[in-house]
C-alpha positions as CSV (number, residue, x, y, z in Angstrom):
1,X,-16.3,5.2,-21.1
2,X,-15.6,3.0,-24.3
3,X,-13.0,0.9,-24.4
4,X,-10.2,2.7,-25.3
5,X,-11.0,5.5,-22.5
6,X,-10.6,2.9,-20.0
7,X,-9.6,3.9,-16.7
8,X,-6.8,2.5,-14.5
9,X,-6.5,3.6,-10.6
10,X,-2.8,3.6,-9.4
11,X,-2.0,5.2,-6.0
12,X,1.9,6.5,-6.8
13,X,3.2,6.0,-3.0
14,X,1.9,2.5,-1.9
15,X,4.1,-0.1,-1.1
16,X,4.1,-2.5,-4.2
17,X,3.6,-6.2,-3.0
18,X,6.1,-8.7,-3.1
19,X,5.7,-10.0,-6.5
20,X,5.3,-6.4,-7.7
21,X,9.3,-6.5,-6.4
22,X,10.4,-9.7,-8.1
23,X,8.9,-8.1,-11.2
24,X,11.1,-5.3,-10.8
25,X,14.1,-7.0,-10.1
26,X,13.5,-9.3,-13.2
27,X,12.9,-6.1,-15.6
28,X,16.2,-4.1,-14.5
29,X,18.2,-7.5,-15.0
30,X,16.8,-7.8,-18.6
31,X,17.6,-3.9,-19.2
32,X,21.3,-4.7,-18.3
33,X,21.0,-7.8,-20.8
34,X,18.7,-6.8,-24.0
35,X,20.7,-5.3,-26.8
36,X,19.8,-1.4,-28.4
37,X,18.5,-3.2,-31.5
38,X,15.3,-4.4,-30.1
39,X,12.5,-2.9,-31.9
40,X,9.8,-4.4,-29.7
41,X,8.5,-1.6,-27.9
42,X,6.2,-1.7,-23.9
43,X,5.7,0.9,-22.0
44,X,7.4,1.1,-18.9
45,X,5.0,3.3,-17.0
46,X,2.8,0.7,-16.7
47,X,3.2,-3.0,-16.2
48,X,1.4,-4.0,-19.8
49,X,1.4,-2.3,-23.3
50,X,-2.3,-1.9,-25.3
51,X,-2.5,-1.5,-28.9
52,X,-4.9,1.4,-28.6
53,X,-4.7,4.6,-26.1
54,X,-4.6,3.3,-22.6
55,X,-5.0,5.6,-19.6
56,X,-3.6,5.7,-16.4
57,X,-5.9,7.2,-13.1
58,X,-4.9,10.6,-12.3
59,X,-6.0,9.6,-9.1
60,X,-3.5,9.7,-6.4
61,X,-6.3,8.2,-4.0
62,X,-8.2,5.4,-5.0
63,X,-11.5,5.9,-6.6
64,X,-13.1,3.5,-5.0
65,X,-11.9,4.4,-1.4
66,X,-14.4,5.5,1.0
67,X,-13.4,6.9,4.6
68,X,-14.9,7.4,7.3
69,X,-13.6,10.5,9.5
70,X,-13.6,10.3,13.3
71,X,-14.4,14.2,12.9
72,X,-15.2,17.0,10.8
73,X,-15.1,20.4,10.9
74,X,-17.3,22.2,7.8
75,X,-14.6,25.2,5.9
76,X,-17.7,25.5,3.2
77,X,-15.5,23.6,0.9
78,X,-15.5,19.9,-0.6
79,X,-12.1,21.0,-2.3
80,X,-10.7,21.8,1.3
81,X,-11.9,18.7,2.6
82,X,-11.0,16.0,0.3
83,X,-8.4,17.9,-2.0
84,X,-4.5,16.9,-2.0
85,X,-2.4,20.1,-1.9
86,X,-2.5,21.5,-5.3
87,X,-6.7,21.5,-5.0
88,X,-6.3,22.9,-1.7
89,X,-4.1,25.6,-2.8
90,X,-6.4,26.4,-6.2
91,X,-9.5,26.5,-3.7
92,X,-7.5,29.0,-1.4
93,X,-6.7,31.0,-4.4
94,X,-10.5,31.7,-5.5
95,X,-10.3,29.4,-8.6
96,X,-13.5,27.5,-7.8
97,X,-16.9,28.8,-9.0
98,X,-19.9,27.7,-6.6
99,X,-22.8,25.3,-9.2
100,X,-25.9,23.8,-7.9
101,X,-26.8,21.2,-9.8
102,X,-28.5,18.2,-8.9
103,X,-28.5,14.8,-10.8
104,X,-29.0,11.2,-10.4
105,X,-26.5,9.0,-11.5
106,X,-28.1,5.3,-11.9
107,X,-30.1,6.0,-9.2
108,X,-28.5,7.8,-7.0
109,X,-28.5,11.3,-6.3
110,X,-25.9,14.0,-5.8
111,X,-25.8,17.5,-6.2
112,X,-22.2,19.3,-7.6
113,X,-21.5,22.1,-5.4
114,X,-17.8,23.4,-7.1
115,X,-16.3,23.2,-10.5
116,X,-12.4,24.3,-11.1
117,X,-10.3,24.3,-14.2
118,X,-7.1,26.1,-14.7
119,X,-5.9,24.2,-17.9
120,X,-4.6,20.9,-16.0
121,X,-7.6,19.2,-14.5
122,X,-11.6,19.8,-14.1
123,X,-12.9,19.2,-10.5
124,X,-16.3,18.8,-9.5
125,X,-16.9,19.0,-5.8
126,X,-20.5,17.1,-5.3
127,X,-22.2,16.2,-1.7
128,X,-24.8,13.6,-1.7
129,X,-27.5,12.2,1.2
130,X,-26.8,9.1,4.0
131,X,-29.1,7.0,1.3
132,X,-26.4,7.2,-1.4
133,X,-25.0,3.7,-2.5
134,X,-21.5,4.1,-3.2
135,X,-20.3,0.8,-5.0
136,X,-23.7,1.4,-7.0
137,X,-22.6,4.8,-8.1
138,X,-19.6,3.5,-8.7
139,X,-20.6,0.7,-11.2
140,X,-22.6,3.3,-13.5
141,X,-21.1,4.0,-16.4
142,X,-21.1,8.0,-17.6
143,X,-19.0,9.8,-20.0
144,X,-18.3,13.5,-20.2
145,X,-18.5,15.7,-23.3
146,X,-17.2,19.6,-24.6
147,X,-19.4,22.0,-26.1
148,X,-21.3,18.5,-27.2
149,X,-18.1,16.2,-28.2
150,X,-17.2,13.3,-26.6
151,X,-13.2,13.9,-24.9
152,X,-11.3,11.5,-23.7
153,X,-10.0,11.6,-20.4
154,X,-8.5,10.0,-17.0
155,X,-9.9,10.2,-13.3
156,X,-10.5,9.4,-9.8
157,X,-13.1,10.0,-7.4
158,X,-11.7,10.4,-3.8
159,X,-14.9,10.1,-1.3
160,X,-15.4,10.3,2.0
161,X,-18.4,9.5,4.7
162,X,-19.1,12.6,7.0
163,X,-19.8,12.6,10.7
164,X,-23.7,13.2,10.1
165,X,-23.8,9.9,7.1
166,X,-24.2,12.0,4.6
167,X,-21.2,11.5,1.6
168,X,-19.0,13.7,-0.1
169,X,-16.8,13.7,-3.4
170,X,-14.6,15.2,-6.0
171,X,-14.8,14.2,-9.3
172,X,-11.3,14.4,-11.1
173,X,-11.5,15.0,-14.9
174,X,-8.4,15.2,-16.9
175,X,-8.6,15.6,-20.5
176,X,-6.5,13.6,-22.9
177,X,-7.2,17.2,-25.5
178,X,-6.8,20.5,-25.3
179,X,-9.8,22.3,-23.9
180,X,-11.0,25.8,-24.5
181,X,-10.9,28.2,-21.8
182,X,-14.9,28.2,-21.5
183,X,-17.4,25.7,-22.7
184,X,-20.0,23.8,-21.6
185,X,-19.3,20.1,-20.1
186,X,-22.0,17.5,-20.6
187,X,-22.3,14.6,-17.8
188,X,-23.9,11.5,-20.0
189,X,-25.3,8.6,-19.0
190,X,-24.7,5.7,-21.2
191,X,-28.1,4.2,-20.8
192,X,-30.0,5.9,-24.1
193,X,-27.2,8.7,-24.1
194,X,-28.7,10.9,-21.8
195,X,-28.0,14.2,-21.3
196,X,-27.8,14.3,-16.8
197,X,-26.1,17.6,-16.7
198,X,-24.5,20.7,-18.6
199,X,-22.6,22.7,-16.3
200,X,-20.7,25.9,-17.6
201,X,-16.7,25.7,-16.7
202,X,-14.5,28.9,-17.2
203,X,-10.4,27.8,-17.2
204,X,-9.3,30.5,-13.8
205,X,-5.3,31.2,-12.8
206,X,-2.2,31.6,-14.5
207,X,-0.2,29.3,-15.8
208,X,3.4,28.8,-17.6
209,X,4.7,26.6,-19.6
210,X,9.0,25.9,-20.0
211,X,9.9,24.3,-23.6
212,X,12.3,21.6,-22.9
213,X,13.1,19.9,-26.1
214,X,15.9,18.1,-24.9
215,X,16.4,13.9,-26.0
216,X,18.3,11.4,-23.5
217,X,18.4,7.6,-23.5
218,X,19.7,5.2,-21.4
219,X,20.3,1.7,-22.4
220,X,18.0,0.8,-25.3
221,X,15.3,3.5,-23.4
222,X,14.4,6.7,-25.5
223,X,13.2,9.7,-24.4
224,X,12.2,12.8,-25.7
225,X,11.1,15.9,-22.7
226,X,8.7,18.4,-24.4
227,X,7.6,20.9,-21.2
228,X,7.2,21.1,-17.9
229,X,4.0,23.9,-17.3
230,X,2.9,25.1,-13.5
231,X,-0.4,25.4,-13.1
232,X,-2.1,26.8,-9.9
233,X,-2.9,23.2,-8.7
234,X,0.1,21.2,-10.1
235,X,3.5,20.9,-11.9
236,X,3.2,18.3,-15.1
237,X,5.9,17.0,-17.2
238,X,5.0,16.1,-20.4
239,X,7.6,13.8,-22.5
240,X,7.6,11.0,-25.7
241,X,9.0,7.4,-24.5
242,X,10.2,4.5,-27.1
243,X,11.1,1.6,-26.5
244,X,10.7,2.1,-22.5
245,X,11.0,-1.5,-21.2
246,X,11.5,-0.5,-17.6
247,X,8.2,-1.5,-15.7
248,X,6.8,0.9,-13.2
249,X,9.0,3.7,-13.6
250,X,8.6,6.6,-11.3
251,X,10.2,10.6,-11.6
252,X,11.9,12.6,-8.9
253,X,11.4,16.3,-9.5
254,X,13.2,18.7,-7.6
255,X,14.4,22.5,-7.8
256,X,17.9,24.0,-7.2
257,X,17.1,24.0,-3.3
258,X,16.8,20.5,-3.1
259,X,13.3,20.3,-2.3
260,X,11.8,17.5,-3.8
261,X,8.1,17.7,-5.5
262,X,5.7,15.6,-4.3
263,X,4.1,13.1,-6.9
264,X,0.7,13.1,-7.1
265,X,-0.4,11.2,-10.2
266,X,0.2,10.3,-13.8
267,X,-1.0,9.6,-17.2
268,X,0.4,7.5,-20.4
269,X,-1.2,7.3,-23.7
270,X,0.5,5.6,-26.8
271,X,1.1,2.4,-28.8
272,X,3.8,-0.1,-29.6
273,X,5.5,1.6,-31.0
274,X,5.8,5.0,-29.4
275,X,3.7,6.8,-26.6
276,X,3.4,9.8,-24.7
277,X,3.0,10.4,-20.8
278,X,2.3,13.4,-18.2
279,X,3.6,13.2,-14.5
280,X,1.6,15.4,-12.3
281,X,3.3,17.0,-9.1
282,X,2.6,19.5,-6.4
283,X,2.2,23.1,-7.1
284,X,5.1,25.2,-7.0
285,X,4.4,29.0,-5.5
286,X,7.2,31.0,-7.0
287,X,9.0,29.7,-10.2
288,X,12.3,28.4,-9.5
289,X,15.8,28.8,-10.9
290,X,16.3,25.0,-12.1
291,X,14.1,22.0,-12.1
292,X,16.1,18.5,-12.7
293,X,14.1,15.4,-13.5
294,X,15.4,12.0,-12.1
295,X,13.9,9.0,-13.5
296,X,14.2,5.5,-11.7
297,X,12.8,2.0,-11.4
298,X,10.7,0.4,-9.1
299,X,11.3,1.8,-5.3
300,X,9.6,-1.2,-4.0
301,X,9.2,-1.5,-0.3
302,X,10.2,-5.2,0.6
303,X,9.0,-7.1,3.1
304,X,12.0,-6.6,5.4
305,X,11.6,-3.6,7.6
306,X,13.1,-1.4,10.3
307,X,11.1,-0.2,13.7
308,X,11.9,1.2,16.9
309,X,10.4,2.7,20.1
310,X,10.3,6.7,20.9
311,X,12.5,6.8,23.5
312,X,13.0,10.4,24.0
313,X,15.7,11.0,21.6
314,X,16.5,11.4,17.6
315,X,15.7,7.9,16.4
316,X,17.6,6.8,12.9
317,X,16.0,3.9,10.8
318,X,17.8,2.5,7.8
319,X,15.5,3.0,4.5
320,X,18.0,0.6,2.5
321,X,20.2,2.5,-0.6
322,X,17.5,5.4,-0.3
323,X,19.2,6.8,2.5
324,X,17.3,7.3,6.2
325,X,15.0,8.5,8.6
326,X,15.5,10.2,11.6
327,X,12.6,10.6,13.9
328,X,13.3,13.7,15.6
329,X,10.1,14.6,18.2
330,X,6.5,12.7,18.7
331,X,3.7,13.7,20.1
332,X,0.4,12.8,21.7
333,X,-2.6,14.7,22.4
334,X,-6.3,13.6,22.5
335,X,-5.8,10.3,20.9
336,X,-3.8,11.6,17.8
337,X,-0.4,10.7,17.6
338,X,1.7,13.4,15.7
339,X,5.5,12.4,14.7
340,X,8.4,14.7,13.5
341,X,11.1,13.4,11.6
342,X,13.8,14.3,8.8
343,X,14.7,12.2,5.7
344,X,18.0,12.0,3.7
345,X,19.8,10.3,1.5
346,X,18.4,10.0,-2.3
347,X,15.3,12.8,-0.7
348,X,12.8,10.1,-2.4
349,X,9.7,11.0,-1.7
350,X,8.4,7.5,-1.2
351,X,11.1,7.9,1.7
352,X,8.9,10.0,3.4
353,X,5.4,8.1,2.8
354,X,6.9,5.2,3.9
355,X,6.2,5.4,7.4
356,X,3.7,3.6,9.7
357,X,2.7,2.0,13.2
358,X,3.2,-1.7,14.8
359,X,2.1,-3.0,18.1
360,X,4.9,-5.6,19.4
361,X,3.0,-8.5,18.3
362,X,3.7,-7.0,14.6
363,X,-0.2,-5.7,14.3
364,X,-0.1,-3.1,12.1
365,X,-2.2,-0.7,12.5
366,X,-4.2,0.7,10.3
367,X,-6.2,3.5,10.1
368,X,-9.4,5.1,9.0
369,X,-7.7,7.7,7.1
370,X,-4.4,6.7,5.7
371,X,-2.5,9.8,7.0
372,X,0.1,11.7,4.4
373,X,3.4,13.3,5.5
374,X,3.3,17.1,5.3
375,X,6.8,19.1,4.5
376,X,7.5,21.6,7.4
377,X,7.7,25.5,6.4
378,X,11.2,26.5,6.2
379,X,12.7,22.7,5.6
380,X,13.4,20.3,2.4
381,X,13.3,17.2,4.1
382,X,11.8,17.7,7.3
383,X,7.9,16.5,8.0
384,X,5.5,15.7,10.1
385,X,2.3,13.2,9.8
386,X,-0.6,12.5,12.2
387,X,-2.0,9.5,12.9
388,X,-5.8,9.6,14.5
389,X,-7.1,6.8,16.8
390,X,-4.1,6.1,19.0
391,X,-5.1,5.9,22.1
392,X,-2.2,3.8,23.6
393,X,1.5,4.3,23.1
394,X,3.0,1.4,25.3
395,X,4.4,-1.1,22.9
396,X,4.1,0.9,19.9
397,X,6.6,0.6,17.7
398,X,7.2,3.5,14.6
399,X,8.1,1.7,11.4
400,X,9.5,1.9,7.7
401,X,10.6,-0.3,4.7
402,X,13.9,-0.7,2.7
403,X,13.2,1.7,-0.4
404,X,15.8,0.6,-2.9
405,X,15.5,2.7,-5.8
406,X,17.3,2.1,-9.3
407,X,18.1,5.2,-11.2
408,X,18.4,5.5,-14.8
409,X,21.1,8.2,-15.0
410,X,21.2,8.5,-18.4
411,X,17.5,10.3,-18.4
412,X,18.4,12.8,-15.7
413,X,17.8,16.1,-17.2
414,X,18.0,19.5,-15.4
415,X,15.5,22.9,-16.5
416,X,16.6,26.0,-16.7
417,X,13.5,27.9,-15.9
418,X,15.5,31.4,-15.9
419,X,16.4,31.7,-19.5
């Protein structure tokens, strides 16, 4: 991409490091002490401002993550396989359109297998051979074009290594423009501007978007919400930010139920002076009554931490101001260990990723697959995750961090979707 297209990989539910936290810290203290009048504007979505566009990965895995799965089992999909829910649920709901198309990418060769686009991102599912040379396919550089034009656009590239060595992918696309609902995307190779493939993309589902229009500030932070749109494979809030000083700030999005969305990427583009931003979510089924967006800083994980053994009965760790977790059942069966627990308090999200295993000695273990928590039909706050490889449960100790979240009340805004 040139440089203004440049691409920035952010996974929105990793622990931030320590001096990640400090930074934190620091910026909320200089938002309680810098005066309105300050006309010196960064963007607080990310940790630096650019002059020209910048762009934020809409990757919520990062695209230059490879796993290897302890086992596979083929659905006929790469969207099944290696989407997060909202690609899941667009597969599920016929979106995709089978291509096969085979090209080679700096050398290496892949062939696409799936396209989808319903107006948020393009996909392109792609399966490649045991030979393929990942970190070489990851240096090449490509761009993507529209009926011919070069488009701007973020991305990520989750991959993963299959039982048999052979490789699989989806390509995330998401267009800083407008798109048509049909055209013609270009794959180009920067090397000579060649042409590697033209694949024909036709926008599927129904989608809806909610005028917001409302302004709120807190502090010397400025914001204007423009719309919040549900499309088959995710919610996005689109809003203008000025003068947004507050580094790394993250959005709660929740209905009138209480069930809160989870985050699966976002995307900022803007100047000094002002800049614009889209937070993408999971897919909502039904349209609710109300949606209310909760901005806040930080949610850093410190160092400190909270752990305890299964003992048989409800378990509840402190998660800091955030609230708590309960672990309510666990269970073990051919070397996967599968816990059951409820969150409350603030219902963050990060709350509920925030979870993972210790041996006694402190070892953390770590697995092939970082596992992700999945909300349980029928509950707001109740989950479950699975983690593969655990062969052992003696000495095992279940873990999670103090999530102290710093709200900035003055940009909580609530939707009324019904009017």
């Amino acid at each position: 991409m040139e440089k203004w297209e440049q691409e920035l990989t952010k996974q929105v539910n990793r622990a931030l490091p320590d001096h990640i936290d400090q930074r934190i810290q620091s910026t909320l203290n200089q938002l309680k002490r810098k005066p309105v009048k300050k006309p010196r504007l960064r963007i607080g979505i990310v940790a630096a401002a650019l002059v020209f566009t910048y762009i934020v990965s809409m990757s919520y895995l990062s695209p230059t993550f490879v796993n290897v799965l302890n086992s596979f089992h083929d659905d006929g999909s790469v969207f099944e396989m290696l989407g997060d829910e909202g690609l899941k649920r667009g597969s599920q709901l016929d979106l995709a359109a089978k291509v096969d198309q085979q090209l080679q990418i700096d050398g290496q060769v892949l062939t696409i297998t799936d396209v989808m686009y319903d107006g948020a991102n393009i996909y392109l599912g792609w399966t490649a051979s045991s030979s393929f040379d990942v970190e070489k396919y990851h240096k090449a550089r490509i761009s993507y074009t529209v009926n011919g034009k070069t488009i701007g656009y973020s991305g990520g590239e989750p991959i993963e290594r299959l039982d048999d060595g052979t490789y699989a992918g989806v390509r995330i696309i998401n267009p800083t423009n407008k798109l048509p609902d049909s055209f013609i995307l270009g794959i180009v190779s920067f090397e000579g501007n060649q042409i590697l493939a033209e694949i024909p993309v036709e926008r599927r589902g129904e989608s809806y978007t909610f005028a917001i229009n409302k302004p709120a500030s807190w502090n010397h932070i400025e914001i204007d919400y423009e719309s919040i749109t549900l499309f088959p494979t995710t919610t996005e809030l689109v809003f203008n930010h000025r003068k947004t000083e507050g580094a790394y700030m993250r959005i709660q999005l929740y209905d009138e139920s209480g069930r809160v969305l989870k985050p699966l990427s976002y995307g900022s583009q803007g100047y000094r002076d002002n800049g614009k931003s889209a937070y993408y979510f999971e897919p909502l089924d039904t349209i609710p009554e109300t949606i209310t967006i909760r901005p806040y800083l930080g949610s850093a994980t410190s160092s400190s931490k909270v752990s305890a053994q299964w003992n048989g009965k409800p378990k509840t760790l402190s998660q800091g101001s955030a609230g708590a977790l309960t672990i309510l059942d666990q269970n073990h069966a051919e070397n996967q260990l599968t816990l059951t627990y409820e969150i409350s308090g603030e219902h963050l999200y990060d709350q509920a990723a925030d979870i993972w295993l210790e041996r006694d000695t402190g070892e953390r273990i770590y697995p092939a697959k970082r596992p992700e928590p999945v909300r349980m039909p029928g509950y707001n706050n109740r989950y479950q995750i699975t983690f593969k490889d655990v062969s052992v449960l003696e000495n095992l100790n279940i873990c999670t961090g103090q999530v102290n979240p710093y709200f900035l009340e003055g940009l909580e805004v609530t939707v009324d979707l019904q009017q």
